[in-house]
N, C-alpha and C positions, 0 to 999 in steps of 0.2 A: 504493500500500500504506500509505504516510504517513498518508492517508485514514483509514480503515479500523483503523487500532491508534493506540490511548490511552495513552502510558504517562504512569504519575503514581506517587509514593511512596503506601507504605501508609499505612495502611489501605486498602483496595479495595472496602470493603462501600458500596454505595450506595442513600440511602434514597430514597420519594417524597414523605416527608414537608419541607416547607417550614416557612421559621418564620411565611409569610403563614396558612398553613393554623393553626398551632398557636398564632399571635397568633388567630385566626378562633375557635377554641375555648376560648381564653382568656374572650373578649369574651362570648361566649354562655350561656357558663357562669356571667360574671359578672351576666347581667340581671336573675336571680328577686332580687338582692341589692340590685343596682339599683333595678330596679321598686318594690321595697318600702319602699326609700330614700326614693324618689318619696310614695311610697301616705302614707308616715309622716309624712314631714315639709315635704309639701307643693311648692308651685312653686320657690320660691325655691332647693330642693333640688336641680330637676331644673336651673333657670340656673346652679347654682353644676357642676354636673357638665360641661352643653356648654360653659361657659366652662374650665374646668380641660381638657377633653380640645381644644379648639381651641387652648388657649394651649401646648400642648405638643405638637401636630403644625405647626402654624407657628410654632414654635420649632425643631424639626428643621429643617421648609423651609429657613426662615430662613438658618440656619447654612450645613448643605449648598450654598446658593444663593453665600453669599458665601465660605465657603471654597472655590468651584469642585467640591464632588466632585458625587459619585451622589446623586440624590435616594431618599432609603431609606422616604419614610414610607408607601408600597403593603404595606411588611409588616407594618403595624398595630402595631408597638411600641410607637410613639408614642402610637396611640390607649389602649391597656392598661394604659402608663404614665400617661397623663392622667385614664383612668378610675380607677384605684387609690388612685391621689391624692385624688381627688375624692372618692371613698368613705372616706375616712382624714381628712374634712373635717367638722367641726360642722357642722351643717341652717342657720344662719344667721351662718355667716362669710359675710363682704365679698368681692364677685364677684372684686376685686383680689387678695386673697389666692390664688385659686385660678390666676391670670394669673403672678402671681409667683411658686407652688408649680411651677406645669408648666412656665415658662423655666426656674429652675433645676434640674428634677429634668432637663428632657430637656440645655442646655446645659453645667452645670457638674459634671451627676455622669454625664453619657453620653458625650454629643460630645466635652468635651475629654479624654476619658480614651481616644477613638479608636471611639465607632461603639457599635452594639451588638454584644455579644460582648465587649467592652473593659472594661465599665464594674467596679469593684472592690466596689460595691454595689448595693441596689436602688434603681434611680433614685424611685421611687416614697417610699421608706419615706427614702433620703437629703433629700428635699423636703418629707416628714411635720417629719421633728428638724430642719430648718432651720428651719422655720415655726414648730415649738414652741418653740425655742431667741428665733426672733426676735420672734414675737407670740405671745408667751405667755399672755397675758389673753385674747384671740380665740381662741386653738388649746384653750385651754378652759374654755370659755364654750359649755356646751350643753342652755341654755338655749333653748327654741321654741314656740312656738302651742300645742304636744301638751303639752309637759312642760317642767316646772322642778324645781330642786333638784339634787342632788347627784345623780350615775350612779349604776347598782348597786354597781361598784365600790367607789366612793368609798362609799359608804352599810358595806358590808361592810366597809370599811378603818374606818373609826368604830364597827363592831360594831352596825351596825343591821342588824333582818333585810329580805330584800329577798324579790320574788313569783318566784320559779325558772323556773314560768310563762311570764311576761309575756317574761321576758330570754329563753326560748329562742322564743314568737313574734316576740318583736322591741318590743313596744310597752314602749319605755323610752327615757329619753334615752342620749345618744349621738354617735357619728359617722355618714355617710348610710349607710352600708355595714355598718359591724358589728353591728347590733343584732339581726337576725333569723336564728337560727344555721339553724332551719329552713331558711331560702333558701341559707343559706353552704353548706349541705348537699347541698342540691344541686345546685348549681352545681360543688361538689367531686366527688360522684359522676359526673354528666356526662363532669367530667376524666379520672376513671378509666376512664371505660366507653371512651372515645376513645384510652387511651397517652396520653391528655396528660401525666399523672403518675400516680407512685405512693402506696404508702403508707412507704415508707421512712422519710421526712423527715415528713413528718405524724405519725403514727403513733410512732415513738421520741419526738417532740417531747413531745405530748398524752400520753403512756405516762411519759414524766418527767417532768413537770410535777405531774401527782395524785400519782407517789409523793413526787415532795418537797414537795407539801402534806400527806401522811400522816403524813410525817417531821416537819416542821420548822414549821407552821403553828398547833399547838397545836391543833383541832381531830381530830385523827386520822383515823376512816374516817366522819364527819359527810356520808353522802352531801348530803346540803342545799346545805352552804358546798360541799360538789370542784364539785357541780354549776354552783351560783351563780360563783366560778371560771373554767369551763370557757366560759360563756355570756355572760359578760362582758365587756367591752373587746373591743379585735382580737385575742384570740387564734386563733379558728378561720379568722376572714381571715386573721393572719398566716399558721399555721400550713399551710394547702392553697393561698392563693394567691400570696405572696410569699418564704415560704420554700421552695418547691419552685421557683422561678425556675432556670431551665436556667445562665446566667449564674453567679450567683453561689449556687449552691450546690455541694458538693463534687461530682466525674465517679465516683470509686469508691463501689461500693454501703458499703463499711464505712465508707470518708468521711462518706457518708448521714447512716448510721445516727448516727455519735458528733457528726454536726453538730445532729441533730435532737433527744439529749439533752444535747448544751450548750447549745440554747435553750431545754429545757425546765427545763436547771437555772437561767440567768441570768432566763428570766421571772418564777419561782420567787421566784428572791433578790429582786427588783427588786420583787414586790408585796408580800411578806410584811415582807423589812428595811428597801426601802425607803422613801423619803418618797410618793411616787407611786404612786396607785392601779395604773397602768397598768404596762408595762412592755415590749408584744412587740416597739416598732418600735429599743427600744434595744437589746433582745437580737438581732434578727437583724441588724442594723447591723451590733454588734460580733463577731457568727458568721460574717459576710461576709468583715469582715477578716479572720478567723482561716484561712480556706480554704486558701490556701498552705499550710499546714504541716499545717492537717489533710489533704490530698492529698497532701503528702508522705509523712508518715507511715504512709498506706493506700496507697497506691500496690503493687499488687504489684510485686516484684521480677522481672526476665525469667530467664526457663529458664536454669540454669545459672553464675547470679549468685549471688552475695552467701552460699553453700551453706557450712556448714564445711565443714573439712577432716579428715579420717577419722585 
């Protein structure tokens, strides 16, 4: 009979979904972004991505190997992570840089935090602000064959006007990944049509973001600049691909939701007041940390808690 009955604490709901599966749709979803990455900026592009997605799935091995545990990297987190990275990479940073970006995002902001599931941010975007903090002349420097000068952003932040165009096909300089929102698009639809994600956390984010450019950017409802904005820098990678991370974003839907308009308001802050055109990989960093307390906060109360008293 031992056989035959399972007992375990609740929860009791059991899914089929796998995280190899939902690394699987990650990955797929991210190739029109990819490919295009490729298409734009040439080979060097696509070396600079297998070198970043190998240097962080044998960087898991690795580790795994010598600390004796489970070899974990069949559920592609590794590879997602390595891709993400690599897309959040100048078209002609040094293959080294990307070997360094994916040890440290898979060993010191995964593994020793305990695994996937553990980690307190996005390993990806934790390995972006290291890179930028420590090569900061390479991390931007995007500069390549296609193009020179200053990003749209950067162009926008000096009050130059830019092609609105160009930044939502893609042909702009850049990172390999963020420049063509067309493809970001869908590769996020994909996600949706799958449950991979929703629009909770996208959606509040991008929805607060334009109003606090309506607010606070001195432009007002200038569709041109929300646009030029919106199509710019990582925000729609951040927004559908990193900030909807299962990990490190809040589990309560109103969590979600108020996670999604604090990075649309610290994006906000970060391009209009601050010095740096860009801003998404510092806000979801520091919305990551905040998730404790905003899961607190939303967290429903159980049946019969917390109720006054009549």
């Amino acid at each position: 009979m031992s056989n035959l009955m399972k007992v375990s604490s609740n929860p009791h709901i059991r899914s089929k979904v796998t995280t190899s599966s939902i690394m699987s749709a990650v990955v797929i979803a991210l190739l029109p972004a990819t490919c295009f990455g490729i298409y734009n900026f040439g080979l060097h592009a696509l070396l600079l991505i297998l070198v970043t997605v190998a240097s962080t799935v044998l960087s898991e091995l690795i580790y795994e190997k010598a600390m004796k545990q489970k070899v974990t990297i069949k559920d592609l987190s590794a590879v997602v992570t390595g891709l993400l990275l690599a897309l959040n990479l100048p078209p002609k940073a040094p293959l080294w840089i990307g070997v360094i970006g994916g040890a440290f995002a898979i060993i010191v902001v995964k593994m020793l935090f305990g695994g996937l599931g553990q980690n307190f941010m996005n390993p990806a975007l934790g390995a972006r602000c290291f890179l930028l903090i420590s090569f900061t002349s390479i991390m931007t420097n995007f500069d390549c064959d296609a193009y020179t000068g200053a990003t749209p952003l950067a162009s926008i932040k000096m009050g130059e006007s830019v092609n609105v165009l160009n930044m939502v096909i893609g042909k702009t300089a850049g990172t390999i990944g963020e420049t063509s929102v067309i493809a970001i698009i869908i590769g996020a639809c994909f996600l949706i049509m799958v449950g991979a994600i929703d629009l909770r956390v996208p959606g509040s984010y991008i929805v607060t973001f334009v109003v606090f450019l309506i607010l606070f950017s001195g432009h007002g409802l200038d569709g041109s600049y929300i646009s030029a904005e919106l199509s710019g820098g990582g925000l729609m990678l951040g927004a559908f691909f990193m900030a909807t991370d299962y990990v490190t974003r809040p589990i309560t839907k109103n969590g979600q939701y108020l996670f999604g308009i604090l990075l649309g308001i610290l994006t906000g802050i970060f391009r209009i007041f601050g010095a740096s055109a860009e801003g998404v990989s510092y806000a979801i960093i520091i919305g990551n940390l905040l998730v404790p307390l905003i899961e607190k906060i939303t967290y429903p109360k159980a049946f019969g808690k917390g109720g006054e008293r009549a």
